[in-house]
N, C-alpha and C positions, 0 to 999 in steps of 0.2 A: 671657343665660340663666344660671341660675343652677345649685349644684350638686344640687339637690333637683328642680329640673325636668328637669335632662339624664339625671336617675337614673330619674324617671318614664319619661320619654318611652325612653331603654332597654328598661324594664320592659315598656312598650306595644310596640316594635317587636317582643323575643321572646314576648309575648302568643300570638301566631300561629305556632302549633304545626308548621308546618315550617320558619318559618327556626331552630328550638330544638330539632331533634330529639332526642331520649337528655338533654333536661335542662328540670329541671323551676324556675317562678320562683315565690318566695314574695315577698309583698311585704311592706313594715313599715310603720310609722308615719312613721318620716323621708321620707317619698314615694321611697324606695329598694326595695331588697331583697336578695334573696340569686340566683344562680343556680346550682340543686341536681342534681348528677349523680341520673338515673335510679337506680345502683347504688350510691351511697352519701350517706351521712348530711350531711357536712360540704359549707358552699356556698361561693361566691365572694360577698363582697357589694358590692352595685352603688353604693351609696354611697361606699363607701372609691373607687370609679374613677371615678366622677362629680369627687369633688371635687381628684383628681388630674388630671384633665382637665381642669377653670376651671382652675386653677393654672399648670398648665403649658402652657396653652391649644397645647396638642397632642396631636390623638387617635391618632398612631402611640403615642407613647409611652405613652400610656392604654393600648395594643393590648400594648404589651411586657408593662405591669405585671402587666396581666388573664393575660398568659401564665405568667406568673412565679408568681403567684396561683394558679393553675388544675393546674399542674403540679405543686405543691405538693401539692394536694388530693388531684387524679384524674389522677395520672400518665397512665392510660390514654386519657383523653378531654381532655386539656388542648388540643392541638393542635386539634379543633374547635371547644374553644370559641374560640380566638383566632382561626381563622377567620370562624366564625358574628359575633363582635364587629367585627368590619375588616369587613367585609361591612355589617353593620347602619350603623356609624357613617359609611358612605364615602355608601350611601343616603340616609342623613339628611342630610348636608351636602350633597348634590344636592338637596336636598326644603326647603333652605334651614332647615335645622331647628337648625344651628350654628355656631356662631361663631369657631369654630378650624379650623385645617387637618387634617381628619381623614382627609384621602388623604394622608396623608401616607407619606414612605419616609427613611428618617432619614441623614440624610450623616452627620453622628457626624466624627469625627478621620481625613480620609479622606487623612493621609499627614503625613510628620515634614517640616521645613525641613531644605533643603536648602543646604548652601556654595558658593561661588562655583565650587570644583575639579569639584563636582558636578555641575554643571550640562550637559544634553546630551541631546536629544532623547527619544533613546528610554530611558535613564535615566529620564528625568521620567515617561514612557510607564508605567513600569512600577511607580515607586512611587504615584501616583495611576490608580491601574485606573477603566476604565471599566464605571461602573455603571449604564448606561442602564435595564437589563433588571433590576433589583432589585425593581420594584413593577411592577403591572401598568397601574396611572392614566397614562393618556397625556400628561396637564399634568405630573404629577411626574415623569415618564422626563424631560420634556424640563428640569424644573428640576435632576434629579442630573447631566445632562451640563454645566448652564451652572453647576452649584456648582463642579464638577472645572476646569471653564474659568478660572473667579474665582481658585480655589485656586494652580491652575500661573502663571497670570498676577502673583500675589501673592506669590509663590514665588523670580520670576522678579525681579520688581522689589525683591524685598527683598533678594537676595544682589547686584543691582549698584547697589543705593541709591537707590535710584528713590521716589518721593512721585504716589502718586494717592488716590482717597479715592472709594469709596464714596457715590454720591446719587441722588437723584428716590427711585423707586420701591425700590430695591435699600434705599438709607439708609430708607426709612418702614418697609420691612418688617424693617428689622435691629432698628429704635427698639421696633419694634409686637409682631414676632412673633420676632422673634430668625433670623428667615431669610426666605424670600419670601415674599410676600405671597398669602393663596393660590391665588390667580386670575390670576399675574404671570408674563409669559414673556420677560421678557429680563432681564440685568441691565445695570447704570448705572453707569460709572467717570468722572470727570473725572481730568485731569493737564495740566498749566500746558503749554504750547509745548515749554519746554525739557526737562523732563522724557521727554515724547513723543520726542524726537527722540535722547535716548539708547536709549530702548526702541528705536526703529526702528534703531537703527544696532547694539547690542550684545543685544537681547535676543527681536527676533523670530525670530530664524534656528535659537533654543532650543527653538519652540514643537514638542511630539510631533508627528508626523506628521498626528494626523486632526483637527489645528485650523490656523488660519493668519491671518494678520492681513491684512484687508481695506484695500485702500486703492488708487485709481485707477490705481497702479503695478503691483499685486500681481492687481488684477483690471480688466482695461482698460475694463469694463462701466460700472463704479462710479464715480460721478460726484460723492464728496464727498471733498475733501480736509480739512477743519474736523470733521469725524465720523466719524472709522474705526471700526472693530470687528473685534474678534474672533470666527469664526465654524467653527462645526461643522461638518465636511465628510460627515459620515454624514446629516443628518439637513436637517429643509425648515418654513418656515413654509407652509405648506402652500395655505394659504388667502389666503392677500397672493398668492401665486403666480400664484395662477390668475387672482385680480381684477386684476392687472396685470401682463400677459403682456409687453407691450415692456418689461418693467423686468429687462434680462436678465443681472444681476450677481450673483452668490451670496446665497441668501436663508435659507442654515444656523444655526442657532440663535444667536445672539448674546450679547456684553458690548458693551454701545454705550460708546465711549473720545471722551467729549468734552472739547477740545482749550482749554484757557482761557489768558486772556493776563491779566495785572496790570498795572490803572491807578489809579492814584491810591487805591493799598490796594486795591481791588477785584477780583475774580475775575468777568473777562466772558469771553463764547463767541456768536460769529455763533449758534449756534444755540438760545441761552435767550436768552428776552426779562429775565429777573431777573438780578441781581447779587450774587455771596457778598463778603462782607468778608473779604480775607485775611486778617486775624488770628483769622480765624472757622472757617478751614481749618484753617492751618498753625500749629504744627508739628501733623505729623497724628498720630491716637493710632489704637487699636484698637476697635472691635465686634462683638459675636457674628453669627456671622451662618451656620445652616447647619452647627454645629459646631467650625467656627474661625474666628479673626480677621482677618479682612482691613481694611485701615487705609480711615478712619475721618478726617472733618473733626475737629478738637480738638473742636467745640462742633455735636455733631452739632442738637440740636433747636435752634440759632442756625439752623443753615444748612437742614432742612426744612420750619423756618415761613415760611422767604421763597418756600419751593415751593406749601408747603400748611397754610395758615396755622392751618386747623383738624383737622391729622394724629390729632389723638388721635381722633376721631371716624371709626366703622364708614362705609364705604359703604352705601346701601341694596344690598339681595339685587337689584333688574334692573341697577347698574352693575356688579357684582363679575365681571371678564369681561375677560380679555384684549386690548388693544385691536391686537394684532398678529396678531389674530384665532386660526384654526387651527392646530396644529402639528403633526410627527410627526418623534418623536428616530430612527426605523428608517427613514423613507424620504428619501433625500437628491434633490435639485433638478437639474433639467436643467444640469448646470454643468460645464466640464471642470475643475474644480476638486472635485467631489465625487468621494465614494467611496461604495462598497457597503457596507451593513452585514450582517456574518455575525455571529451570532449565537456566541458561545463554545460549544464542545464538553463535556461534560462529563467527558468521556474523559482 
């Protein structure tokens, strides 16, 4: 889509005169226009946001700009229009009408690194706050708890020296859209054997209290040693749950942590049928992902063409769809391992 058609199709959704109320649209010749407060003269124009949105192929930050925009104009009325736009754009991308992630809710810089002396539970707890409750899109609640998961995890392994990296779906959408993919609900860590096993010995006992590292020790349910994960204790895949009720191990949102072994240069895992070339990984660098850097194969699009050979290409609109089905970051799983989520005070 281009930025002259997303500025149309704009144009067309406030056409209809209540999702616009108190503001009037003029259209132009660049298939754009302006959107004109009732009460005064000077508009917002839909062009200048269209073409910020191709670009930064994100409609949250589209939604800042318009705000920024808006409040400039019409102090008074700025705050609905950036409603009425988050609203339109969120529609349209349910209507399959877009190509970016326009539910979005922006993790941004959601905490400084930390040193080794620093390191300790509820410390961690508190400089990366949880922000489930920041948007109201039930796929992006559940992606700002697993960006916070990534973040502390990354946090954690970089002040005890630890090397993991970033793949499958997590690596495509760092490459693609700079964060998840937007239809994506879990994330993807690989870490070589020996790596893991410093984490398990010096770095899971770090993790805040409302996360925990899964593993047939930690939950006697869970039945994979070769595939652990990190998981959210407030919250449930929802829908896996219910379709298979004897599978009765923690089922809280996820960082799947698969475990690789090096053969003959190679990076292999019981559980990928593909193989990364280690010097494809290592040494590992950085990519954007969700506002900060979490490490990164050296040669990332080396290592997502051996997943997916033709990554730069869109899904069609009926595959864009979670394949872990349902989720929900406020309701947590039948598990003696979860907890309740309360909602912060605003007291």
């Amino acid at each position: 889509m281009t930025p002259r058609t997303l500025g149309q199709t704009l144009l067309d959704w406030f056409a209809v005169p209540e999702r616009a109320t108190g503001w009037e649209l003029r259209a132009n010749e660049q298939g754009g226009g302006e959107l004109v407060s009732c009460d005064a003269r000077a508009g917002c124009p839909l062009t200048e946001m269209a073409a910020l949105a191709w670009s930064l192929s994100d409609g949250t930050r589209t939604v800042q700009r318009i705000g920024e925009l808006a409040l400039e104009r019409h102090p008074q009325r700025g705050d609905d229009l950036v409603t009425g736009i988050a609203k339109a754009l969120t529609a349209l991308r349910r209507l399959g009408a877009l190509d970016f992630p326009a539910d979005g809710c922006p993790v941004g810089d959601i905490g400084e690194r930390l040193d080794l002396a620093e390191l300790e539970p509820s410390r961690l707890a508190a400089r990366f706050p949880d922000r489930r409750l920041d948007t109201e899109m039930p796929l992006r609640r559940c992606q700002l708890v697993m960006a916070r998961m990534l973040r502390i995890f990354d946090v954690v392994c970089t002040a005890l020296g630890i090397d993991y990296f970033v793949t499958d779906g997590t690596l495509l959408g760092a490459l693609r859209h700079k964060g998840f993919i937007p239809f994506d609900a879990d994330i993807d860590v690989g870490m070589r054997d020996e790596d893991y096993r410093t984490f398990l010995e010096r770095g899971a006992n770090l993790l805040p209290e409302d996360m925990f590292l899964q593993t047939p020790e930690t939950d006697p349910y869970y039945p994979n040693e070769t595939l652990v994960k990190l998981r959210d204790r407030y919250s449930c895949y929802t829908q896996y749950a219910r379709a298979y009720p004897n599978h009765k191990w923690h089922h809280g949102l996820q960082v799947d942590i698969f475990l690789y072994q090096v053969h003959d240069d190679l990076l292999t895992s019981p559980w990928c049928t593909y193989r990364y070339k280690a010097t494809d990984v290592y040494p590992v660098s950085r990519i954007p992902f969700e506002g900060f850097y979490p490490m990164s194969p050296r040669y990332p699009e080396s290592v997502i063409s051996t997943v997916y050979p033709d990554f730069k290409t869109l899904l069609p609109p009926h595959r864009r769809h979670a394949h872990e089905g349902r989720c929900c970051a406020t309701t947590p799983c039948e598990h003696p391992m979860s907890l309740s989520y309360f909602a912060p005070s605003d007291s």
